[in-house]
Each structure stands twice: as C-alpha cells, then as structure tokens.
N, CA, C and O of each residue as an XYZ file, in Angstrom:
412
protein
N      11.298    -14.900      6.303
C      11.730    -15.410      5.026
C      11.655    -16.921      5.001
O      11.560    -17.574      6.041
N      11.708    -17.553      3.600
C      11.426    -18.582      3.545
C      12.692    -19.529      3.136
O      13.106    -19.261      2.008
N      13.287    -20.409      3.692
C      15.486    -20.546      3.254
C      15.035    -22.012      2.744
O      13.848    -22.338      2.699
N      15.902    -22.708      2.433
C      16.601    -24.069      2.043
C      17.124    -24.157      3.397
O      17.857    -23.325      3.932
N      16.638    -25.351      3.960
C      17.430    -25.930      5.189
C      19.246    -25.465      4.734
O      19.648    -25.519      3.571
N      19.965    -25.112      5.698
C      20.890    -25.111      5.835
C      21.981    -23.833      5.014
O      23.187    -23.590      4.975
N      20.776    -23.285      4.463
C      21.161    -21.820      4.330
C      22.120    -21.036      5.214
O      21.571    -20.898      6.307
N      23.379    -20.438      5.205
C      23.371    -19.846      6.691
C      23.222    -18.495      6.463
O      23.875    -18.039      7.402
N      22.881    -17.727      5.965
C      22.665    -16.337      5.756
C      21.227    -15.720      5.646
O      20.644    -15.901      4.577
N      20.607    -15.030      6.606
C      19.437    -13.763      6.191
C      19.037    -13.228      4.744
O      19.600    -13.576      3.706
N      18.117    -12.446      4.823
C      17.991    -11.578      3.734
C      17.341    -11.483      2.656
O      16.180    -11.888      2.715
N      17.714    -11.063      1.640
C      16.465    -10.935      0.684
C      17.415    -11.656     -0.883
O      16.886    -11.994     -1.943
N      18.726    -11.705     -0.572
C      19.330    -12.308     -1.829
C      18.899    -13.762     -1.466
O      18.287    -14.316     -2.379
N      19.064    -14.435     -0.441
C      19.754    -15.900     -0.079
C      17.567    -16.513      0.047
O      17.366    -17.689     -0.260
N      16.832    -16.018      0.289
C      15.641    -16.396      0.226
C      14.652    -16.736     -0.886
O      14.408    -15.953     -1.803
N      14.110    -17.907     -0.764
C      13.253    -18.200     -1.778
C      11.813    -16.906     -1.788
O      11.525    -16.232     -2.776
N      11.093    -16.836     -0.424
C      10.287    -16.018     -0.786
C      10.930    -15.450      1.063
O      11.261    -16.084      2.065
N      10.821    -13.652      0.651
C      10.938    -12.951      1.834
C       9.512    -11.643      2.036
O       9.084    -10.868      1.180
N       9.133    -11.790      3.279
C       7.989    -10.622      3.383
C       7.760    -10.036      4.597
O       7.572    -10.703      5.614
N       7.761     -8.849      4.572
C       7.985     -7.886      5.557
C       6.640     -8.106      6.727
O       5.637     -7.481      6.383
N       6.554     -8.569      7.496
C       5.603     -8.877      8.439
C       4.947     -7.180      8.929
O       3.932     -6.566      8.601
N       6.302     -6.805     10.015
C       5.979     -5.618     10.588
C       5.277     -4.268      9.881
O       5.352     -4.239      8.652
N       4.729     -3.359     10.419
C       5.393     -2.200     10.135
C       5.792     -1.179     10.025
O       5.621     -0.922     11.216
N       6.256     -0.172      9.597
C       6.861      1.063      9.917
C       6.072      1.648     11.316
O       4.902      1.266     11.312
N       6.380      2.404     12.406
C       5.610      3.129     13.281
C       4.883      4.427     12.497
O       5.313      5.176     11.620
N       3.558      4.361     13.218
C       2.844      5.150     13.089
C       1.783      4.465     11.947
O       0.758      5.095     11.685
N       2.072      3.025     11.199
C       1.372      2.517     10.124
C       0.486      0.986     10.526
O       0.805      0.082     11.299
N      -0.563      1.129      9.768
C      -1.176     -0.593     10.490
C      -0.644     -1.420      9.186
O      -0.369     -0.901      8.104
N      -0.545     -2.941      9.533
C      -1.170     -3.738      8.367
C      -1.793     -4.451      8.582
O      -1.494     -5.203      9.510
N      -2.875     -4.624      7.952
C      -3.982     -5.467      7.940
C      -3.530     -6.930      7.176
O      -3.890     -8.086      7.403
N      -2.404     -6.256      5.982
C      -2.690     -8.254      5.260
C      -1.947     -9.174      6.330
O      -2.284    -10.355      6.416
N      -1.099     -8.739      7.020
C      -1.131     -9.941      8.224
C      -0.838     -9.702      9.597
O       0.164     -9.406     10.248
N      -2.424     -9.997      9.896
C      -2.497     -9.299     11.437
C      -1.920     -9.950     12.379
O      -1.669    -11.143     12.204
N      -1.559     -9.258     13.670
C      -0.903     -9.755     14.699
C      -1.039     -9.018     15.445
O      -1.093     -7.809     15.218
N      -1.181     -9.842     17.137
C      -0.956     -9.378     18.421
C       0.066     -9.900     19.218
O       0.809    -10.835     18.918
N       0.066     -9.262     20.226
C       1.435     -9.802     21.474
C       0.302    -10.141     22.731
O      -0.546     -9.452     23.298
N       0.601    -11.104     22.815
C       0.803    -12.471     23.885
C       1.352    -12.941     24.798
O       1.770    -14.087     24.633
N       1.550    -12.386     25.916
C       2.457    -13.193     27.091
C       3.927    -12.516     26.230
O       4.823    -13.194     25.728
N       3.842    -11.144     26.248
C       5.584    -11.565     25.634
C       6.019    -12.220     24.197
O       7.159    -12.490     23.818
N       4.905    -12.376     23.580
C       5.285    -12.901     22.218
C       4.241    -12.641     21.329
O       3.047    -12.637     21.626
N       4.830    -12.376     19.994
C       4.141    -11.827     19.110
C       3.347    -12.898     18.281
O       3.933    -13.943     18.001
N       2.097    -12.713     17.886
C       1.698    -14.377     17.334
C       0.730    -13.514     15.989
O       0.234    -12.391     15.897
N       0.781    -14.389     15.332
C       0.251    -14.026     14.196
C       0.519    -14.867     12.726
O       1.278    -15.836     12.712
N      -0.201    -14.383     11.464
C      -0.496    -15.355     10.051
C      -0.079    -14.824      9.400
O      -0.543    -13.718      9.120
N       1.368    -15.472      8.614
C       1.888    -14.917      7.422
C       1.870    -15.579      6.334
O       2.620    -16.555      6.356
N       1.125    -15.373      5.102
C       0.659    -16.757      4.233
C       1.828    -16.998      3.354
O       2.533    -16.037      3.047
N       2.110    -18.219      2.909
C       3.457    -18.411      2.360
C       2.915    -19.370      1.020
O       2.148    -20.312      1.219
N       3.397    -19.022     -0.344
C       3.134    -20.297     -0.775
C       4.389    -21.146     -1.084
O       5.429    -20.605     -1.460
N       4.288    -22.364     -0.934
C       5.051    -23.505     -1.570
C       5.823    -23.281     -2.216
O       5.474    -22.468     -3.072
N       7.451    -23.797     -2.337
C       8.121    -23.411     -3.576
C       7.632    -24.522     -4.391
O       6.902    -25.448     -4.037
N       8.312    -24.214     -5.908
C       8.082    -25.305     -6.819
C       9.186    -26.659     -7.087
O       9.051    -27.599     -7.871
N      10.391    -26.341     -6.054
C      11.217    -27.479     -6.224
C      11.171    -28.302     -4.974
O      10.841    -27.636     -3.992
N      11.368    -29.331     -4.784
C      11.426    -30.305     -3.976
C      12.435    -29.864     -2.928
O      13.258    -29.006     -3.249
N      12.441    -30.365     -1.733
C      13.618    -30.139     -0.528
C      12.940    -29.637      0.845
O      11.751    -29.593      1.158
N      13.936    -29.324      1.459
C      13.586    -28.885      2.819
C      13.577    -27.876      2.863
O      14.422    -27.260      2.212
N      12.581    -27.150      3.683
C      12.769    -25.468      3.840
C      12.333    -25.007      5.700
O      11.839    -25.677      6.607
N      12.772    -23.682      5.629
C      12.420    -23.391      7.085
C      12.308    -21.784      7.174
O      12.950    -20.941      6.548
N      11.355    -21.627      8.088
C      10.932    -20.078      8.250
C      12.009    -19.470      9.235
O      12.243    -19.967     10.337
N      12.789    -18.091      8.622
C      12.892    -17.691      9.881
C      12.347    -16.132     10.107
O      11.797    -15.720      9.086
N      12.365    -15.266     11.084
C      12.272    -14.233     11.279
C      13.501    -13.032     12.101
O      14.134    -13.151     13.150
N      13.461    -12.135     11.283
C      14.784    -11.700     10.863
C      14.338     -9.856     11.049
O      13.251     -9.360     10.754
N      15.611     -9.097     11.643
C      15.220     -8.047     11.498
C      15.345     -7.490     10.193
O      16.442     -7.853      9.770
N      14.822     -6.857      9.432
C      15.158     -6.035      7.629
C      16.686     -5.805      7.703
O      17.668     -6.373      7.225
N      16.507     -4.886      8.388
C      17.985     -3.799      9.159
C      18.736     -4.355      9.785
O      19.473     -3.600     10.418
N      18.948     -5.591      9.945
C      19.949     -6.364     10.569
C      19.555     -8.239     10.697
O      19.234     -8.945     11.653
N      19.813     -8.569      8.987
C      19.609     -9.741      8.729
C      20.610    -11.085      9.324
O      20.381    -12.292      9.247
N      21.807    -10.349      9.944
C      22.510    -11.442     10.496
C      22.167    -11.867     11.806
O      23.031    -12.594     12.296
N      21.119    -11.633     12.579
C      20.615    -11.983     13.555
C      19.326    -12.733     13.483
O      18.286    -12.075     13.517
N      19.282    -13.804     13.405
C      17.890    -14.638     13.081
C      17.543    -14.757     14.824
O      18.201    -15.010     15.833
N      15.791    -14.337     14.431
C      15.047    -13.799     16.150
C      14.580    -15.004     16.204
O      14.918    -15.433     17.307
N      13.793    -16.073     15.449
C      13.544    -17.286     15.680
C      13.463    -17.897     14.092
O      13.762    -17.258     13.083
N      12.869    -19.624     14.149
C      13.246    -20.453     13.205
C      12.028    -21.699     13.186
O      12.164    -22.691     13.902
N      11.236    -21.584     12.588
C      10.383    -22.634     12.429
C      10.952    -24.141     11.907
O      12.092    -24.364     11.499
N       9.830    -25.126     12.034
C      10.400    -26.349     11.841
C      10.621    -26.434     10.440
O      10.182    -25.645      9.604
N      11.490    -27.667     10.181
C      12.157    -27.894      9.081
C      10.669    -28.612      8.278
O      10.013    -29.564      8.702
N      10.469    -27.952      7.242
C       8.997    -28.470      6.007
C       9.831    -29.337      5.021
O      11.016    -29.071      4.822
N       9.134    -30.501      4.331
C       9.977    -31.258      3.783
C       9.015    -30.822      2.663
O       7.893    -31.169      3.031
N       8.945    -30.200      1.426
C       8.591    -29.851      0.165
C       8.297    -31.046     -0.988
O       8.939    -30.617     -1.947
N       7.777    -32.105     -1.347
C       7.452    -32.938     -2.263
C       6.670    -32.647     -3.371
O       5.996    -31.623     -3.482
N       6.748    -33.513     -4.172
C       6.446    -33.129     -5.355
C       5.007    -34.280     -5.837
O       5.388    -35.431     -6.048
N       4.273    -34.166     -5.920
C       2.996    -34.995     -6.430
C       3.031    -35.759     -7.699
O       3.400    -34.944     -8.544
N       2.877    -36.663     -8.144
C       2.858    -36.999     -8.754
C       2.225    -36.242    -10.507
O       2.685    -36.282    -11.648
N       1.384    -35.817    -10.084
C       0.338    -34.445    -11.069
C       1.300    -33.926    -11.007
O       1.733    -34.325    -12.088
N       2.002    -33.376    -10.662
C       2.926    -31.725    -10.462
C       4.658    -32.328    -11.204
O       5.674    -31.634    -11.244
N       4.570    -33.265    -11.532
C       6.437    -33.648    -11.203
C       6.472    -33.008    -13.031
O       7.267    -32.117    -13.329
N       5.691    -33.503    -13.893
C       6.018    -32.637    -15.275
C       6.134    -31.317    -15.220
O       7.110    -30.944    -15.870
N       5.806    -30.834    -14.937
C       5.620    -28.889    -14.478
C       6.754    -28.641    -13.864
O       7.613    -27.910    -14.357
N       6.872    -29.227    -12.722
C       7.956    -29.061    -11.697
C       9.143    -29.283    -12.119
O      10.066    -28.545    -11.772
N       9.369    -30.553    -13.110
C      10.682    -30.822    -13.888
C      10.990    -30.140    -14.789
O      12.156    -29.768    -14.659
N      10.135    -29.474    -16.389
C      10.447    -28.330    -16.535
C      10.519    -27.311    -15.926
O      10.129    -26.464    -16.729
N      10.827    -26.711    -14.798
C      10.571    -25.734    -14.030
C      11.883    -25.682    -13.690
O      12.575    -24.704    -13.969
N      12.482    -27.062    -12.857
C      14.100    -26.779    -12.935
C      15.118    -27.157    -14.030
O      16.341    -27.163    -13.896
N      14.356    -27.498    -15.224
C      15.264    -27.680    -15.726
C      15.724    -26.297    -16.544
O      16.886    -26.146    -16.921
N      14.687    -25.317    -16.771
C      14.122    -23.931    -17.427
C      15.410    -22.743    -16.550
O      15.740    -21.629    -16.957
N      15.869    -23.395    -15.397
C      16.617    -22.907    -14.313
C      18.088    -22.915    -14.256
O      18.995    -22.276    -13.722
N      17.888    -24.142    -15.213
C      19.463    -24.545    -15.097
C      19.822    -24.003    -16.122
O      20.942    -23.493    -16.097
N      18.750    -23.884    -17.804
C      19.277    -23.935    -18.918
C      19.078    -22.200    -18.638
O      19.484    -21.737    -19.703
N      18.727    -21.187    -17.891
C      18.714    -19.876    -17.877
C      19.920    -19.393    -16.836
O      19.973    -18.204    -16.523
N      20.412    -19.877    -16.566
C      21.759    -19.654    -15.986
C      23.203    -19.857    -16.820
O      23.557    -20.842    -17.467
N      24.089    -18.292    -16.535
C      24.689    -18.459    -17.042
C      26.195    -19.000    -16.886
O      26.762    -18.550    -15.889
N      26.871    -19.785    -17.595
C      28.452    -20.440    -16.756
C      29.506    -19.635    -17.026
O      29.772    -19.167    -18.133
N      30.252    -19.432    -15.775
C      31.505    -18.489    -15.874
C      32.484    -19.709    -17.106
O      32.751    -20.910    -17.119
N      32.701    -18.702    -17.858
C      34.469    -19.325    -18.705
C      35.326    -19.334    -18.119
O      36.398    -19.702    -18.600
C-alpha cells in the first residue's frame, strides 16, 4: 500500500492506493511478476503518483493481518510542477468542498 508518511495504521481504509501483490495458492499473476532471491522476494509493483503534494511511503502488509507491516520503503517526497499546480489545486480544493462537517 501506498500511506502518508506517518500514517500509523495498515489497510485498505487508511491508504491512498492499496494492491494485492500476491496470490491466492494454486493461482499465477502475471501483472506483477516476482521471484525469491536469497530469502527475499523481489519484484515490480507499478504505482501511480498521488495528486496532492507530501510525503508518502510503501509498505507491505499481510491482507489478513494489516497490523503487522513486513517491510517499508523510503520516504517519496510528492511535488507538484508547476503545469500541474491548477489541476492539483482544484483537485483539493473539490475535496474539501465534498466533505461533509459534523454539527
């Protein structure tokens, strides 16, 4: 899954983008292949970019037991381009005004 630095929770609520790498026994997947290595599993999971600015970090997580993070990639610092900051600014602002406030 893909978190906001400093997230502390797993899963599929608390993640910007989450995707099942493994899978089931007895099944292949091809969209992202992988082998084991010395003891470690290595392989390409394509991720795209969020659209808001900040820090983010990969981790890998069992489905079935999200409170155990198995490892944690480095911290990505997310920026915004200059081309992109109109898009991107309606984008959170579309976020804020679609949310609703407790009374």
């Amino acid at each position: 899954g893909l978190y906001r630095r400093g997230c502390i929770e797993n899963g599929t609520q608390p993640s910007i983008v989450t995707k099942e790498v493994l899978s089931p026994p007895g099944e292949s997947r091809k969209d992202y292949p992988f082998h084991t290595k010395n003891d470690m599993v290595v392989g390409t999971v394509p991720f795209h970019s969020p659209r808001t600015p900040g820090h983010v970090v990969f981790r890998l997580y069992w489905q079935n037991e999200p409170l155990y993070t198995l490892a944690t990639g480095p911290t990505l610092n997310v920026r915004i381009t200059e081309d992109d900051f109109e898009s991107s600014l309606r984008f959170i602002l579309s976020n804020f005004k679609s949310k609703k406030l407790n009374p």
